[in-house]
LODODREN-647919 format. One record per residue (C-alpha): x, y, z; residue number from 0. Coordinates in steps of 0.1 Angstrom, whole numbers, padded with zeros to 4 digits. Layout:
% LODODREN-647919
R_X_Y_Z_NUM
...
This chain:
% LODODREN-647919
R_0940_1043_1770_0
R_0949_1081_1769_1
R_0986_1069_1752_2
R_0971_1045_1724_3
R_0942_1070_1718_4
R_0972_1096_1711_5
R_0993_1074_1691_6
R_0963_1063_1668_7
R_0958_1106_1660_8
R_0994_1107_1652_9
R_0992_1075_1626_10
R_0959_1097_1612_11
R_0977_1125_1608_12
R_1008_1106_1593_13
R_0983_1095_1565_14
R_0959_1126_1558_15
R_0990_1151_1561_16
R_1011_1171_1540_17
R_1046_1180_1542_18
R_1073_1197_1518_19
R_1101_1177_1506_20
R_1132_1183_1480_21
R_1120_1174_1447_22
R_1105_1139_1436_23
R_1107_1123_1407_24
R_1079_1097_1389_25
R_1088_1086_1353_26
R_1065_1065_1334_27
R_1079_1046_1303_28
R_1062_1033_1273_29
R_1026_1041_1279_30
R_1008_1016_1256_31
R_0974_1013_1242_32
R_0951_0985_1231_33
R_0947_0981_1195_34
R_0910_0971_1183_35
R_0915_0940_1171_36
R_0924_0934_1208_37
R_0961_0914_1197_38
R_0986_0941_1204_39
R_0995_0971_1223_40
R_1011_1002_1210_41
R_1027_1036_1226_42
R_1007_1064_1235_43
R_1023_1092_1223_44
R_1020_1127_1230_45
R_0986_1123_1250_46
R_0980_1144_1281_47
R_0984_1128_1315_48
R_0985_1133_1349_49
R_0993_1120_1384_50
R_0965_1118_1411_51
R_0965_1111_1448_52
R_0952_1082_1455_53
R_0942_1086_1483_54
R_0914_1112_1478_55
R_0916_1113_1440_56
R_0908_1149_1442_57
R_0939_1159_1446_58
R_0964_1163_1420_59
R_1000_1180_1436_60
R_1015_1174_1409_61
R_1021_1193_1372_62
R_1000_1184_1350_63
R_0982_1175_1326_64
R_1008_1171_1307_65
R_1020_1151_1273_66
R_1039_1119_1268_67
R_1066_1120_1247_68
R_1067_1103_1208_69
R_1079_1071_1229_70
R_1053_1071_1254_71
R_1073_1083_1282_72
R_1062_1110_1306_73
R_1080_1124_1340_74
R_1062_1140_1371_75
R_1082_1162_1392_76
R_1071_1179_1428_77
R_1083_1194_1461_78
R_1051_1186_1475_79
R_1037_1156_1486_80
R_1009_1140_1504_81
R_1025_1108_1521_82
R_1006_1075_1538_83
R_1015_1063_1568_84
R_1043_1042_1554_85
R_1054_1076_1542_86
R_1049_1067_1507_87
R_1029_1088_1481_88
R_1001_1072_1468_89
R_0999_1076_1433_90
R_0977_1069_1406_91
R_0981_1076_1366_92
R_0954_1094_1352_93
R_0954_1095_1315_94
R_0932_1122_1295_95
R_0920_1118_1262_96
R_0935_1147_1247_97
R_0967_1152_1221_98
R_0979_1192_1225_99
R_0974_1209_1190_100
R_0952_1182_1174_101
R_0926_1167_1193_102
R_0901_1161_1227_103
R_0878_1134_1226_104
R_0845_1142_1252_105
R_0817_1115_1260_106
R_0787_1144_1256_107
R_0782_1171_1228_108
R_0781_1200_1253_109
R_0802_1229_1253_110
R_0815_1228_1289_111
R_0820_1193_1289_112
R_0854_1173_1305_113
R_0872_1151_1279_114
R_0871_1118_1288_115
R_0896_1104_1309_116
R_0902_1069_1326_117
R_0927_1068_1360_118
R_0943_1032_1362_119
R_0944_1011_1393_120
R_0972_1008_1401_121
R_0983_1024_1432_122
R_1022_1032_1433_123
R_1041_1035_1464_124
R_1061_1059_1457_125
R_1091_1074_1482_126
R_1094_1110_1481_127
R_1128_1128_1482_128
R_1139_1103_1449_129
R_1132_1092_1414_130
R_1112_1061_1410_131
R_1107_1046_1375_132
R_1075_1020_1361_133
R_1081_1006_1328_134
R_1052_0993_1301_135
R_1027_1010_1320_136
R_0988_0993_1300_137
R_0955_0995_1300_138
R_0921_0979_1287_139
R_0887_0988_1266_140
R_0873_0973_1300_141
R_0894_0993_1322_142
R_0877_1023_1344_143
R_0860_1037_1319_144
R_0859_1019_1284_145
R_0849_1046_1263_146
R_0878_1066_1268_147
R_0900_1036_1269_148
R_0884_1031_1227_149
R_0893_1073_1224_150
R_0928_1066_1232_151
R_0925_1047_1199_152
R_0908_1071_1183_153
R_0938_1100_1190_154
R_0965_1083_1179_155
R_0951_1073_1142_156
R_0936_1107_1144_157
R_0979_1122_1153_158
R_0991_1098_1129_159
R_0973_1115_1095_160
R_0976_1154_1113_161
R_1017_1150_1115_162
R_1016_1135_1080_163
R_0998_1165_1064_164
R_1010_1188_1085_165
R_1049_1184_1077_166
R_1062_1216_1071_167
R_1084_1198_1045_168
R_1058_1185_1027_169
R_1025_1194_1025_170
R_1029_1217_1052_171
R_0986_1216_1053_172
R_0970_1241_1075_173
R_0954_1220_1105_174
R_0932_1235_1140_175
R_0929_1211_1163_176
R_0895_1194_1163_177
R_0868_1180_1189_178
R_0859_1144_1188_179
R_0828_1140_1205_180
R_0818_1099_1209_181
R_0784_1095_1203_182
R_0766_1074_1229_183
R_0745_1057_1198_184
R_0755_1041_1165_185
R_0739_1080_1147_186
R_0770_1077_1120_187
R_0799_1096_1113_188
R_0804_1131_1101_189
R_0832_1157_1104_190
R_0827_1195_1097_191
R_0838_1229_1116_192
R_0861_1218_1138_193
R_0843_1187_1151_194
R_0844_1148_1147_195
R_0812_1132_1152_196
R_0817_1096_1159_197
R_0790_1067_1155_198
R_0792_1046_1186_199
R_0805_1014_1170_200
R_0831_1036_1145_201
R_0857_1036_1174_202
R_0873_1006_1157_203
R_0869_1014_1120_204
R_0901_1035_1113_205
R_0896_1040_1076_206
R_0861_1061_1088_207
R_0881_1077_1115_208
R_0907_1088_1088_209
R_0883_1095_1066_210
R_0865_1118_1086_211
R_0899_1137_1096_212
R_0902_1136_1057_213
R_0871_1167_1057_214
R_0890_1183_1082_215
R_0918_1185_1058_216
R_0899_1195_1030_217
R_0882_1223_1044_218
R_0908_1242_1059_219
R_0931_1235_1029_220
R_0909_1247_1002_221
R_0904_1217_0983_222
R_0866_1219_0988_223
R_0835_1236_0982_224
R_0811_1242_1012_225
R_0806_1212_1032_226
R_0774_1192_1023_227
R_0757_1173_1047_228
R_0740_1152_1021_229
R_0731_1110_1020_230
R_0758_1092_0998_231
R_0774_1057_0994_232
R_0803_1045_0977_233
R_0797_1027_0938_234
R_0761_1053_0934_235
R_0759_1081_0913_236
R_0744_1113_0934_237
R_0742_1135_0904_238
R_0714_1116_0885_239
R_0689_1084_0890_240
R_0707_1061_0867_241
R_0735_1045_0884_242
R_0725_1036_0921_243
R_0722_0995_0923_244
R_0714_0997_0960_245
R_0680_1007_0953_246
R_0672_1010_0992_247
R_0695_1038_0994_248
R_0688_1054_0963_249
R_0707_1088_0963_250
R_0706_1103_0932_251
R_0690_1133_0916_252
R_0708_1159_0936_253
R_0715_1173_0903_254
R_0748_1185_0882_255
R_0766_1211_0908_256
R_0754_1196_0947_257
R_0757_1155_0931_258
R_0793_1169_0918_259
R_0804_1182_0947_260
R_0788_1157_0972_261
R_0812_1135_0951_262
R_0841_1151_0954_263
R_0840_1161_0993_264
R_0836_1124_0994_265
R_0861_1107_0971_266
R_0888_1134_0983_267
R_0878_1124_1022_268
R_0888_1083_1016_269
R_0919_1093_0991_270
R_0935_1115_1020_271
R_0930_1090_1046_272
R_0940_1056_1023_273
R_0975_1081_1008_274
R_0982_1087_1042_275
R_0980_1044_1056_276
R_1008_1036_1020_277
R_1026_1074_1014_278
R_1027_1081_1053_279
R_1040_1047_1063_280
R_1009_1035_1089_281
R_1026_1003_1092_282
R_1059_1019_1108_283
R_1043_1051_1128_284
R_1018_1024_1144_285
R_1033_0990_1140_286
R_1015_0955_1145_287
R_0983_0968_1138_288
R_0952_0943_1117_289
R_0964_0939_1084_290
R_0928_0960_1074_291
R_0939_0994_1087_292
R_0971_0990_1059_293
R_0961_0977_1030_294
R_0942_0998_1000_295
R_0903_0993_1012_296
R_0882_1014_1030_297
R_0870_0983_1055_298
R_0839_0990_1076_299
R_0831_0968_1105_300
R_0800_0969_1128_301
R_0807_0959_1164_302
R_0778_0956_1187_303
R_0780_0986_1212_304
R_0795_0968_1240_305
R_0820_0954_1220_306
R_0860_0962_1230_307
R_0875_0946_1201_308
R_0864_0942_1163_309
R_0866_0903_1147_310
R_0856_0894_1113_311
R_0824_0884_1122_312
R_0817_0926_1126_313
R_0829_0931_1086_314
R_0805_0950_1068_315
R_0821_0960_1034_316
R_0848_0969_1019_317
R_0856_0990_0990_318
R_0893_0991_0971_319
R_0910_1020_0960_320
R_0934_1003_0940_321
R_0910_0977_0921_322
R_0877_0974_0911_323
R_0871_0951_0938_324
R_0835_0958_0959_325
R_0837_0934_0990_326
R_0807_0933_1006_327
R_0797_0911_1035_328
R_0767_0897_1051_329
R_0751_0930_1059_330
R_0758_0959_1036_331
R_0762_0996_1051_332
R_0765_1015_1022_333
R_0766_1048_1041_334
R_0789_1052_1069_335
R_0778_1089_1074_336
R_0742_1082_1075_337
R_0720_1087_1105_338
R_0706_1054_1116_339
R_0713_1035_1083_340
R_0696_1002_1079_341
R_0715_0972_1075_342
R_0702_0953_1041_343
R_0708_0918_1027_344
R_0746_0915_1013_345
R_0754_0904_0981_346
R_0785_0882_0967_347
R_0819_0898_0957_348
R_0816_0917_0929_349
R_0836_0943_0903_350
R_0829_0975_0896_351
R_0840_1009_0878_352
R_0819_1032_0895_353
R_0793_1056_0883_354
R_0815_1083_0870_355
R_0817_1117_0883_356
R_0788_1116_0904_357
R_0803_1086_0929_358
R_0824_1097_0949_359
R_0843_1055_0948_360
R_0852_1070_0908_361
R_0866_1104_0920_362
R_0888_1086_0947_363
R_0905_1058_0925_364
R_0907_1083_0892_365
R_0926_1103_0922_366
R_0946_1072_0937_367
R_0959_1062_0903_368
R_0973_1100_0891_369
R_0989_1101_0929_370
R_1007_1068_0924_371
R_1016_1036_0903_372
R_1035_1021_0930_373
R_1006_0988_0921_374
R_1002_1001_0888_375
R_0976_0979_0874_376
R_0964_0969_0837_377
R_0927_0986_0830_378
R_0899_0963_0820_379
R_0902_0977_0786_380
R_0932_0957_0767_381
R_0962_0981_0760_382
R_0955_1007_0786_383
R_0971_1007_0821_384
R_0982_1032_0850_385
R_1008_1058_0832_386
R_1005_1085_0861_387
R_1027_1088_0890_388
R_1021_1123_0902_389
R_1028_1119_0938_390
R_1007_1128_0968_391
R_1024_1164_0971_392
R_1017_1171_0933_393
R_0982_1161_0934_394
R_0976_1179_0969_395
R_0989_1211_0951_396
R_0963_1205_0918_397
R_0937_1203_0943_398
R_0943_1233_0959_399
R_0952_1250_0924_400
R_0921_1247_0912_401
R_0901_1277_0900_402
R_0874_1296_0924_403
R_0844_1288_0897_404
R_0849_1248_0894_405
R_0864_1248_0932_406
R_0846_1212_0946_407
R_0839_1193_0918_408
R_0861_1163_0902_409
R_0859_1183_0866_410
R_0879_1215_0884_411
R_0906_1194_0892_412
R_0907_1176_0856_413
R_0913_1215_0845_414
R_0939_1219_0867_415
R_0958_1181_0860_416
R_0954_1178_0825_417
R_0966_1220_0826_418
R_0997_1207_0840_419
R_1005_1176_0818_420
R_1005_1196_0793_421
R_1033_1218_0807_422
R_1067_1200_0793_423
R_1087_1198_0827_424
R_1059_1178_0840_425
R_1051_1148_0805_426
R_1073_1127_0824_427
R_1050_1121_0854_428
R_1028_1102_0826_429
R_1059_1085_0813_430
R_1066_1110_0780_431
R_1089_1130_0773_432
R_1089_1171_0775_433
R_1087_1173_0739_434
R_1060_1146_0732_435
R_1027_1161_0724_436
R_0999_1177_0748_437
R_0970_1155_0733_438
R_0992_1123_0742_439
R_0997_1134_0778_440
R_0959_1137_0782_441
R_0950_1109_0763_442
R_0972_1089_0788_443
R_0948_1106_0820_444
R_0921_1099_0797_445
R_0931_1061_0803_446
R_0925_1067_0842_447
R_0886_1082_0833_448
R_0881_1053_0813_449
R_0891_1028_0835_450
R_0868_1043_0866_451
R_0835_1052_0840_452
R_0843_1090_0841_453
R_0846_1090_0801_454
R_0835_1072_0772_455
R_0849_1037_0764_456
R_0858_1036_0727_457
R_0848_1004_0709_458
R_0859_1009_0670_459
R_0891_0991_0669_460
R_0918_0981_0642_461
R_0916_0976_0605_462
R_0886_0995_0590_463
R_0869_0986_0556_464
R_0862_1021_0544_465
R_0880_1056_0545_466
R_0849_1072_0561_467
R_0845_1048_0596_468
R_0822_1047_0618_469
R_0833_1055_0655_470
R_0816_1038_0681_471
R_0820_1040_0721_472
R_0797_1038_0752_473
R_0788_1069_0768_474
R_0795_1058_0799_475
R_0795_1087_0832_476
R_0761_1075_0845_477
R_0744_1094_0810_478
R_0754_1125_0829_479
R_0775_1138_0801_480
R_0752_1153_0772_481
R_0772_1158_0745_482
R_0804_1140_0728_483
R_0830_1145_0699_484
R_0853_1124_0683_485
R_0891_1134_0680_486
R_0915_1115_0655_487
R_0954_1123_0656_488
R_0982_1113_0635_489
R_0998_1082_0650_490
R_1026_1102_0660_491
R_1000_1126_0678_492
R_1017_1158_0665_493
R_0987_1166_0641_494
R_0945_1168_0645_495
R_0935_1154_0618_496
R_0896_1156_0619_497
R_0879_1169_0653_498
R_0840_1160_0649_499
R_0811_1184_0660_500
R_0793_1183_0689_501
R_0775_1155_0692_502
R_0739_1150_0710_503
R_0736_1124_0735_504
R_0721_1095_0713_505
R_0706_1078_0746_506
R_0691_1098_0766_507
R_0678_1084_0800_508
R_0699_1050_0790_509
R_0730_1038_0811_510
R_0761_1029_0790_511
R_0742_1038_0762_512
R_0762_1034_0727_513
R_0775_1067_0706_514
R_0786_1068_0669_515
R_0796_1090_0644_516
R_0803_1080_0609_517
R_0832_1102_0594_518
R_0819_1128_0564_519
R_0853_1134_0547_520
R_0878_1107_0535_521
R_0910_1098_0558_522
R_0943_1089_0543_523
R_0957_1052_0546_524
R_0975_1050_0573_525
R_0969_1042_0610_526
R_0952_1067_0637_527
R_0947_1072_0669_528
R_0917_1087_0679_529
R_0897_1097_0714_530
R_0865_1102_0722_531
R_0849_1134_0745_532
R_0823_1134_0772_533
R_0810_1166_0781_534
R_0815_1173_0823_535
R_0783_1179_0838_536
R_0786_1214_0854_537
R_0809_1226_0823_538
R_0791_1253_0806_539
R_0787_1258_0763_540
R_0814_1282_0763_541
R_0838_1259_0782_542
R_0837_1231_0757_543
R_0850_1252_0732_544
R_0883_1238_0740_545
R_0891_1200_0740_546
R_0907_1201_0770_547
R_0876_1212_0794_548
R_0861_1177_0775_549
R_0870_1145_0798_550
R_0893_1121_0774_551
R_0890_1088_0771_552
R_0921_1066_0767_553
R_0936_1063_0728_554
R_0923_1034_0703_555
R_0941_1026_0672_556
R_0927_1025_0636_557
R_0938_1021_0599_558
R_0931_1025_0573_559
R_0944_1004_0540_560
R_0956_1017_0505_561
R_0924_1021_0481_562
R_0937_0989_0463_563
R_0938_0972_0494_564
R_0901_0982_0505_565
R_0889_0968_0467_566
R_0906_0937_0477_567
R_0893_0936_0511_568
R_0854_0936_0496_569
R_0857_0918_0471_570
R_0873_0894_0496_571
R_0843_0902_0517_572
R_0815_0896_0492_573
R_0829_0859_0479_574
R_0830_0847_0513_575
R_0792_0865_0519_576
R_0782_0844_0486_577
R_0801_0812_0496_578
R_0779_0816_0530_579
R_0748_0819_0515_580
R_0753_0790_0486_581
């Protein structure tokens, strides 16, 4: 009895003890995590880990936490060990939801809370004094702990659109690393001073994720104004109260400067995050992800809480950058950022060009088609179409350009782009020559307002039946601009040949209300082309003494015939009138 009693203490100590050895080795290749459409599984790169004992899980004798590599490969070393009775360590992986230099995602809002963290279960037996190597090491939403497993998601999309605006090459973008903190109810989505607060079921929306990361961007690049923490929705004007068409989340009258900005801090958020996905190559950082997170949407998706993947079944709406397309599915959620937003009846597919200046959907396409024309597209208006191909680098560099007393708002950055188009070295990026005229140049930007209902749609086209026309558009902008004028060029665009006075909003309180003026002096025969101006809403009296701090509208043609021609042309006119009425 005495002998097996001591041999049983001895086996004890064998498993609880500790003893030095010459160095081990534990390498762990291609770390992968779960995608959330649940299909595929992709390598966790440079996200802290560490190596546990098993046998206590208090104890960790190994260095750490330390990062995986880009590949997903991370390698323990120790000369200290705590062995079982086999002799064996007993290992386990424990992976930490953090990414060195960019991000740590936490389950609680307090200061002095640990990130989250799941340990795998898998137990390695691992023989000290050697190296030992485990290959496509994976884990699941359901595994230990599945919010952490999501957060894992979370990180990498989060690293994926840090290293593309970070490259020092590029746009070289100043960038602090940030606190996610997963909300532990669906309270929306907002980013601001460092930290990411993410809605409980926004863990598998990656165009909110990257758009939230997007205000990170902004505001420690100065490409914003102060951060608003204001109600807003895609395809709504926040400036006024005459473009919103989702009456339950009516969001206008915030007036001219806070509805401007709110606009901008908005559209600039979604056009960082969707020029990331297509200029930053998504598809080849992260391969085999859903064909949503790469195409040129912002997609929103509401899982239930529970949920570890997202299906079709979750799709909520989704908005184009590229198009005018407004997908929207059986429940519309308007606002991602909102707190608690309600869910209201969907309606079918439909098309729309925004609601000007004030919607921040208007701001980010006028944006996405200056930064590329990779898809150029033709506008809704026949002859107009996508000229600009600035690039993401150029168009990051505007924004930041732009001067301290129109900092925020969409009409400081038309200063700054149409400012540069007018420089010769850069008329090519709209297709023109250096030498070709300034008002050309614009007038090709002023295609881009046009097409998104930033400025005024002319509607006075072709062959005219008097010297003195009448011009007509509609005012378009959500009747936030007040004022207008009327600007007709040679048809080479080298002279102004009439520029009109101001001219009073003819509608007030009337959406897409029409404007006119009828020309007071005689024009040549010949053939024109003219523009029309809206006024921006925060520019002042003083700024619209120059055409350029007007927003353009894309060019129409007009002509004018030969006085013989015109006498032909009405007499022509009145026979036919008389044949009618006979």
């Amino acid at each position: 009895m005495k002998k097996a009693h001591t041999r049983a203490f001895l086996a004890l100590v064998g498993l609880c003890g500790s003893s030095a050895y010459a160095q081990t080795v534990i390498n762990f290749n291609n770390l992968l995590w779960p995608d959330y459409g649940g299909t595929n599984a992709h390598v966790l790169k440079t996200t802290n880990a560490d190596l546990i004992d098993a046998q206590s899980r208090t104890v960790i004798p190994f260095a750490g936490p330390s990062p995986t590599d880009d590949n997903g490969n991370i390698q323990f070393a120790t000369n200290y060990s705590t062995v079982d009775a086999g002799g064996n360590i007993e290992a386990q992986l424990q992976l930490v939801d953090s990414i060195p230099g960019i991000a740590t995602a936490y389950g609680s809002t307090a200061a002095g809370a640990n990130p989250l963290q799941i340990t795998l279960p898998a137990v390695y037996l691992v023989p000290p004094n050697q190296v030992s190597t485990y290959n496509n090491v994976s884990f699941t939403s359901a595994t230990d702990n599945p919010d952490a497993a999501k957060m894992f998601e979370v990180l990498q999309f989060v690293k994926f659109m840090h290293d593309y605006y970070g490259n020092v090459a590029t746009f070289n973008a100043t960038l602090p690393a940030i606190r996610i903190n997963y909300l532990s109810t669906n309270t929306g989505s907002s980013m601001g001073g460092g930290v990411m607060k993410l809605g409980y079921t926004d863990w598998g929306n990656i165009d909110v994720i990257l758009h939230e990361y997007g205000h990170h961007v902004a505001e420690n690049n100065n490409i914003e104004a102060a951060g608003l923490g204001l109600d807003h929705t895609f395809n709504s004007d926040s400036i006024g109260n005459l473009y919103n068409p989702d009456p339950v989340h009516s969001i206008g009258n915030k007036g001219k400067l806070p509805g401007s900005q709110l606009a901008w801090q908005e559209g600039i958020a979604t056009y960082l995050a969707q020029v990331a996905i297509a200029d930053g190559n998504l598809n080849a950082a992260i391969s085999n992800l859903p064909a949503d997170s790469r195409n040129f949407a912002y997609d929103s998706y509401t899982p239930a809480p529970n949920a570890t993947t997202v299906s079709a079944t979750d799709f909520s709406y989704s908005v184009s950058i590229n198009t005018l397309d407004l997908q929207l599915g059986a429940f519309v959620e308007p606002d991602p950022e909102a707190d608690n937003p309600p869910a209201v009846a969907g309606n079918p597919p439909f098309q729309s060009r925004g609601g000007g200046e004030g919607d921040e959907m208007s701001v980010m396409r006028t944006l996405w088609d200056f930064e590329n024309n990779t898809n150029v597209e033709g506008y809704a208006r026949a002859g107009q179409g996508d000229a600009s191909h600035f690039g993401s680098q150029k168009i990051f560099s505007l924004m930041k350009g732009v001067a301290a007393a129109t900092k925020g708002t969409f009409y400081g950055f038309w200063q700054s782009i149409n400012a540069d188009v007018r420089t010769p070295a850069d008329k090519p990026l709209v297709g023109l020559a250096a030498a070709d005229p300034d008002a050309k140049a614009v007038a090709l930007l002023g295609s881009t307002l046009e097409q998104n209902d930033i400025s005024s749609i002319p509607m006075t086209l072709g062959a005219q039946l008097t010297t003195k026309p009448t011009i007509q558009w509609t005012e378009e902008n959500a009747d936030n601009s007040t004022k207008f004028e009327v600007l007709i060029y040679s048809s080479d665009w080298k002279t102004l040949i009439l520029q009109s006075p101001q001219i009073n909003d003819q509608n007030p309180g009337v959406l897409n209300g029409i404007g006119s003026y009828t020309l007071t002096t005689d024009l040549d025969p010949g053939t024109y082309e003219y523009v029309i101006l809206n006024s921006p809403a925060t520019a002042t009296a003083a700024d619209l003494n120059s055409i350029y701090n007007w927003y353009w509208s894309g060019d129409a043609l007009i002509s004018v015939p030969e006085p013989t021609c015109l006498a032909i042309s009405l007499v022509t006119f009145t026979l036919l009138t008389r044949r009618k009425r006979a």
